[in-house]
C-alpha positions as CSV (number, residue, x, y, z in Angstrom):
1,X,-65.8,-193.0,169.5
2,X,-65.4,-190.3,171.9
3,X,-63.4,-191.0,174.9
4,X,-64.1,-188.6,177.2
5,X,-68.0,-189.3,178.4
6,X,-69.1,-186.6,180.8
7,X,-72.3,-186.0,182.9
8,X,-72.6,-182.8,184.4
9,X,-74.5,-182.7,187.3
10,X,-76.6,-179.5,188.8
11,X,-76.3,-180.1,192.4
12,X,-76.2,-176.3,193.9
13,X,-80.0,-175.7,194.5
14,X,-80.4,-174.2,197.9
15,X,-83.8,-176.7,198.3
16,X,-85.7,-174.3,200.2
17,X,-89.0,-176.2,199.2
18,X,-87.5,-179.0,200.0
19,X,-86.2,-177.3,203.6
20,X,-82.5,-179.3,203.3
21,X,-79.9,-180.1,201.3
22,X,-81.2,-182.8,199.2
23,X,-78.3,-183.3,197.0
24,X,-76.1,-184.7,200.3
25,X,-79.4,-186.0,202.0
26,X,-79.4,-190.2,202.6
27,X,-82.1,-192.2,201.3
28,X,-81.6,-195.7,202.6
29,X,-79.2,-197.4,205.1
30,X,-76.8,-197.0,202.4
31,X,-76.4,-193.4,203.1
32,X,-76.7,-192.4,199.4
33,X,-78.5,-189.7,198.5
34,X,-80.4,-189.7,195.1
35,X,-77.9,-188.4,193.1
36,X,-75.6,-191.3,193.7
37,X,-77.7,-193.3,192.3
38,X,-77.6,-191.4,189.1
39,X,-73.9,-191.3,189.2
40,X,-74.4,-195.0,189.8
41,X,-76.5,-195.2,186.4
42,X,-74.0,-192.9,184.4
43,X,-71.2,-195.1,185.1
44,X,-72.8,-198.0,184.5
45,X,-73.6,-197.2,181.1
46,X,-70.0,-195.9,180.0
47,X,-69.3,-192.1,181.4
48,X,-66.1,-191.9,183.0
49,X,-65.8,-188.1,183.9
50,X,-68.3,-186.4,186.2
51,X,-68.6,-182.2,187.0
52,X,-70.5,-181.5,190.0
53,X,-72.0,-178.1,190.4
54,X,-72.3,-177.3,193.9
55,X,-73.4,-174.2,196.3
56,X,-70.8,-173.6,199.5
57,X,-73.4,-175.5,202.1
58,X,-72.1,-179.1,200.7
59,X,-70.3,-180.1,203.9
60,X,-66.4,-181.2,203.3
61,X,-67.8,-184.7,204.2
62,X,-69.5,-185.0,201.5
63,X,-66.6,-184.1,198.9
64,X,-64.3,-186.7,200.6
65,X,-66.8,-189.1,200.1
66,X,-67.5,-188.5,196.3
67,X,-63.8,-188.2,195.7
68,X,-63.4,-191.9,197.2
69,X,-65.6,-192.7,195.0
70,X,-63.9,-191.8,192.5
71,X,-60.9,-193.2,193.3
72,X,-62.1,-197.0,194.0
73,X,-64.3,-196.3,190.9
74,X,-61.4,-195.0,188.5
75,X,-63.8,-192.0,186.9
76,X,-62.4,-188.5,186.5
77,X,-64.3,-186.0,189.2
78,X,-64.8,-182.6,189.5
79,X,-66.3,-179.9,191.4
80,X,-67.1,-175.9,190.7
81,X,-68.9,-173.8,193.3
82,X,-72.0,-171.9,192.1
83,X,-70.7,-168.7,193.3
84,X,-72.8,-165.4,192.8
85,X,-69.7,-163.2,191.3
86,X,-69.1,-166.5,188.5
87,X,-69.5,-164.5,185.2
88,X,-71.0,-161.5,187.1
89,X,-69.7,-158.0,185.9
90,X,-67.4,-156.6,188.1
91,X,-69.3,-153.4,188.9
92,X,-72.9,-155.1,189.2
93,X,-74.2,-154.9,193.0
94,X,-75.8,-158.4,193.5
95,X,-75.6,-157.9,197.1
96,X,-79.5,-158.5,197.9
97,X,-79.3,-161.7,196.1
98,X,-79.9,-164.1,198.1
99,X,-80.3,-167.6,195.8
100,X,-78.1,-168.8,193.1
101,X,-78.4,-167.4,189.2
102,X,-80.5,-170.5,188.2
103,X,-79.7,-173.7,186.2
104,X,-78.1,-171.9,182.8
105,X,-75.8,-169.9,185.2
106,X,-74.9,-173.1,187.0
107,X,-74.3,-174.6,183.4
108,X,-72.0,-171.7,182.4
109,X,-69.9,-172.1,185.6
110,X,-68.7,-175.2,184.1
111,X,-67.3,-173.9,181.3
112,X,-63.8,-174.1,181.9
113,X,-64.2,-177.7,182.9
114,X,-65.7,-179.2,180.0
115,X,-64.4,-178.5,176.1
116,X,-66.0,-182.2,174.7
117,X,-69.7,-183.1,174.0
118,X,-71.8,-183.6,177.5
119,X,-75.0,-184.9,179.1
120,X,-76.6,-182.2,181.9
121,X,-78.8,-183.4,185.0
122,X,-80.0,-182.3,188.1
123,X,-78.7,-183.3,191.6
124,X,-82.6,-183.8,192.8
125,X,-83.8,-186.0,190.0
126,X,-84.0,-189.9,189.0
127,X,-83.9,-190.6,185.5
128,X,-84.1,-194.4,185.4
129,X,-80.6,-196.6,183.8
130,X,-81.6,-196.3,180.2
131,X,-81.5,-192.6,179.5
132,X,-78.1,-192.6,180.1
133,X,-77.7,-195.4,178.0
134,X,-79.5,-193.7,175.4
135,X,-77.9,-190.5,175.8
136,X,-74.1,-192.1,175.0
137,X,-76.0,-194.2,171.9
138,X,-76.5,-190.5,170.6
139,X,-73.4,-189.2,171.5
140,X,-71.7,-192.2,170.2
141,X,-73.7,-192.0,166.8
142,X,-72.5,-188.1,166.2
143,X,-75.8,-187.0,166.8
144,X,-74.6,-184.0,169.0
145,X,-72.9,-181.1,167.6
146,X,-72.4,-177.2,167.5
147,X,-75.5,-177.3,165.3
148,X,-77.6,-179.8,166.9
149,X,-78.3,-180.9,170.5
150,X,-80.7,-183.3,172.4
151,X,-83.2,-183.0,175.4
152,X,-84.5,-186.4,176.4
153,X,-87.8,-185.4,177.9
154,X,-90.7,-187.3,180.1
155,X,-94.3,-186.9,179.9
156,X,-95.7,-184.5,182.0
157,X,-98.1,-187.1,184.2
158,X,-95.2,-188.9,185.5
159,X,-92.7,-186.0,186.8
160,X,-95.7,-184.4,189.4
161,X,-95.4,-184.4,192.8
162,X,-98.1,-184.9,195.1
163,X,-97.0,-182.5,197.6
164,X,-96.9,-179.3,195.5
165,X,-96.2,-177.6,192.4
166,X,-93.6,-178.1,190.4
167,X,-91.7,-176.4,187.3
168,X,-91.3,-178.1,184.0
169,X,-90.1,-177.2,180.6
170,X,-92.9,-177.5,178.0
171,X,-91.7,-178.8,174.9
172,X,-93.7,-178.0,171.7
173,X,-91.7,-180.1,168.2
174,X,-92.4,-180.6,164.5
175,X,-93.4,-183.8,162.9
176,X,-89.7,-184.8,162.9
177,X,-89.3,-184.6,166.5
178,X,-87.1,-181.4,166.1
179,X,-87.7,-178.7,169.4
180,X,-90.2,-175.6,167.8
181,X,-90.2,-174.3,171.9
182,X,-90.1,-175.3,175.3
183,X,-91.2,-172.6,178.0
184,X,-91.0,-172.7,181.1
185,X,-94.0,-173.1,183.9
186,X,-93.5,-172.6,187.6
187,X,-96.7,-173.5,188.6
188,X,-97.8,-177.2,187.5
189,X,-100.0,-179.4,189.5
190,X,-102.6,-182.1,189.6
191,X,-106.0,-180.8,190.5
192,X,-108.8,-183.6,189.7
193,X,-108.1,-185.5,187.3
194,X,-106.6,-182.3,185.4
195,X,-103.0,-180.9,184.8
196,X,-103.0,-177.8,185.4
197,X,-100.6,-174.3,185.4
198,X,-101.3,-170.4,185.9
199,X,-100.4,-167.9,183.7
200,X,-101.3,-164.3,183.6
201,X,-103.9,-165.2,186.4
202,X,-105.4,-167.5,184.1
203,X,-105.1,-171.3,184.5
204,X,-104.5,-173.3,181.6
205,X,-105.2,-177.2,180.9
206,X,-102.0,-179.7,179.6
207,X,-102.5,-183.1,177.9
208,X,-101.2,-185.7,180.2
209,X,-98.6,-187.3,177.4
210,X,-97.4,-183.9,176.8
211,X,-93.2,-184.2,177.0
212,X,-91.7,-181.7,179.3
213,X,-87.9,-180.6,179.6
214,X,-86.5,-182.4,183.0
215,X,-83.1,-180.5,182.5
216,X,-81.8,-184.0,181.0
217,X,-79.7,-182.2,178.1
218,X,-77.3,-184.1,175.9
219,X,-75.1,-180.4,174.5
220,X,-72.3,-179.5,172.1
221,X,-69.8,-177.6,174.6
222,X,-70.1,-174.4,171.8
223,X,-73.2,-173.7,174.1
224,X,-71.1,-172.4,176.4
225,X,-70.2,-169.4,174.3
226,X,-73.8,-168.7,174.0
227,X,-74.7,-169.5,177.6
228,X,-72.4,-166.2,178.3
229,X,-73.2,-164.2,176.1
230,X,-77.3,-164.9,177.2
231,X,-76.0,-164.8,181.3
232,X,-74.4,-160.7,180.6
233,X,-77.8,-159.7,178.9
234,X,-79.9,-161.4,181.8
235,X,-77.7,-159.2,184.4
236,X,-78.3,-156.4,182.0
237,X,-82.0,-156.5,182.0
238,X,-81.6,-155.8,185.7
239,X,-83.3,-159.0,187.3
240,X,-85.7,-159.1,190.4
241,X,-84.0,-160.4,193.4
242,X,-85.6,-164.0,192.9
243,X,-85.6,-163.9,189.0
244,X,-83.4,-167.2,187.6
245,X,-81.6,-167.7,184.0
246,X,-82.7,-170.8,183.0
247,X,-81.0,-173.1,180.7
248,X,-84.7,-174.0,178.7
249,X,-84.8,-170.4,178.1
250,X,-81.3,-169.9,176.8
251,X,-81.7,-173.0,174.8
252,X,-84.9,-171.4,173.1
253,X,-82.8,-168.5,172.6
254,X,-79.9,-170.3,170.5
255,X,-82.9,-171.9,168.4
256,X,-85.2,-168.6,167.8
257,X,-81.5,-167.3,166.7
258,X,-81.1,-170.3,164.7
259,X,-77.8,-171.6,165.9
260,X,-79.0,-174.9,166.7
261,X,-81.7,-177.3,166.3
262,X,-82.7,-180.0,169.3
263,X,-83.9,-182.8,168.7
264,X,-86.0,-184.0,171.6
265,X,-86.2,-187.9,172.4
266,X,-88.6,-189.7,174.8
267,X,-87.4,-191.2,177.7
268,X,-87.2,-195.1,178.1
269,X,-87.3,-194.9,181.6
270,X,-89.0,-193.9,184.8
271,X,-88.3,-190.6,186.1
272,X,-89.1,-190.2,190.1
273,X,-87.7,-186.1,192.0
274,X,-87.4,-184.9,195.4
275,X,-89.0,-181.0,195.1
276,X,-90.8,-181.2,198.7
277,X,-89.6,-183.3,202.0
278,X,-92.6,-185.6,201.8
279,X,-91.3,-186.8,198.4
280,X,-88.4,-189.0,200.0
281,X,-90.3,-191.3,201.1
282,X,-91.6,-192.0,198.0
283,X,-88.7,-191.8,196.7
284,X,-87.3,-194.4,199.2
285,X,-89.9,-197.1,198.4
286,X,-89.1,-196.9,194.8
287,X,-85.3,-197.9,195.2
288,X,-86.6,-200.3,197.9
289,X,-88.3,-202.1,195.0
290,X,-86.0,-201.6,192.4
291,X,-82.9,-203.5,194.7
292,X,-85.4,-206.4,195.2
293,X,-85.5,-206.5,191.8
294,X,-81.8,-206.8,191.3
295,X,-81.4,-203.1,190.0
296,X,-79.5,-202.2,192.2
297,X,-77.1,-203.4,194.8
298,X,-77.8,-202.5,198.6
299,X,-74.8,-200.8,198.9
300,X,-73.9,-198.6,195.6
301,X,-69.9,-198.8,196.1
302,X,-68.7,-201.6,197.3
């Protein structure tokens, strides 16, 4: 049994779709935000040390509160800034950047936090209890290792947003369930009663059912190696200013290289994001209903 259980959560998104920062924004008269409640979740299922990535906007508040937290709640806490310069070459200009690296970078930043097996979200996401359940089952099991990881995806119909397009990882897996791809699309929406992306000025047609990559990763910490290796060719490629690194891509890397297979796992439970502002309150009157039903408690830490 391992003893060191660790979520890593991505929490240093600038949220300029959703025009705020989301990760410290309150969703109830609790003053939570979402990702409390999945911290909520993790530790409720067994994980007991938590990395926070964040961007240098997080107030100071908001770190004193999560380190109470901590404290009355006896789980090991840590937080790593998203900086620009993190794993940048010294003598690369990166002054016209002007948003972070993208989820793999924000991954790599963590590297000298983590050295045991680890389960990846984002800040700006609700994955439901069980996942994390699931995702220490697996962990537990010794079904994570430097030659295998996990995704625990969600069909594509139930991670849209009504209020605009949205990004999700693809996933395309053999009969065993094993990861052949997942790629990336930044353009997914409902129109009609179809699913819908663009690519290459051409719009394409997805199944419903189809299980898409919601960053929920379950990873050997050997990807970190990788991740920095995949980071310095990304900076060499010389990027546009708005181009990201992102960890589905460095992930399909590590598998087209074969240094790992992933084994990809359906989610148990109900995933609900906040991409846009008009998703709160949807957001909202989902935990609204899920503390009537004894979920939750009103107040997360007390």
């Amino acid at each position: 049994m391992i003893s060191k259980k660790t979520l890593l959560i991505l929490a240093g998104g600038l949220g300029s779709r959703y025009k705020g920062l989301k990760q410290v924004d309150g969703l109830l008269d609790n003053g939570s935000p979402l990702m409390e409640y999945s911290l909520y979740d993790a530790l409720q299922a067994g994980f007991n040390k938590v990395v926070i990535i964040f961007n240098r906007s997080i107030p100071e508040s908001y770190i004193k509160r999560l380190e109470k937290i901590s404290k009355n709640n006896n789980f090991e806490l840590h937080f790593v800034y998203q900086d620009q310069e993190m794993f940048v070459p010294e003598n690369y200009n990166h002054s016209t950047r002007q948003k972070p690296w993208g989820t793999g970078h924000a991954i790599l930043c963590a590297k000298n936090v983590i050295n045991e097996t680890f389960t990846v979200i984002n800040a700006d996401d609700f994955y439901g209890k069980e996942v994390y359940q699931l995702a220490l089952k697996e962990i537990n099991l010794g079904n994570i290792s430097d030659s295998q990881f996990e995704i625990i995806a969600y069909p594509l119909a139930t991670t849209l947003s009504e209020n605009g397009t949205v990004a999700r990882g693809i996933c395309t897996m053999d009969p065993e369930n094993y990861l052949i791809k997942v790629v990336e699309q930044t353009s997914i929406r409902k129109e009609g009663n179809d699913i819908i992306y663009t690519e290459n000025e051409k719009d394409i047609k997805v199944d419903p059912e189809t299980l898409v990559s919601m960053n929920y990763f379950v990873f050997h910490p050997t990807i970190f190696d990788s991740l920095e290796q995949y980071f310095n060719d990304f900076i060499k490629s010389e990027p546009l200013p708005k181009e990201e690194f992102y960890i589905p891509s460095a992930v399909q890397r590590m598998m087209d290289e074969n240094k790992v297979k992933v084994l990809v796992k359906s989610s148990p439970s109900q995933w609900m994001g906040m991409t846009y502002a008009d998703d709160k309150e949807i957001i909202k009157n989902y935990l609204e209903k899920e503390i009537h039903k004894n979920r939750y408690p009103q107040n997360l830490w007390k």
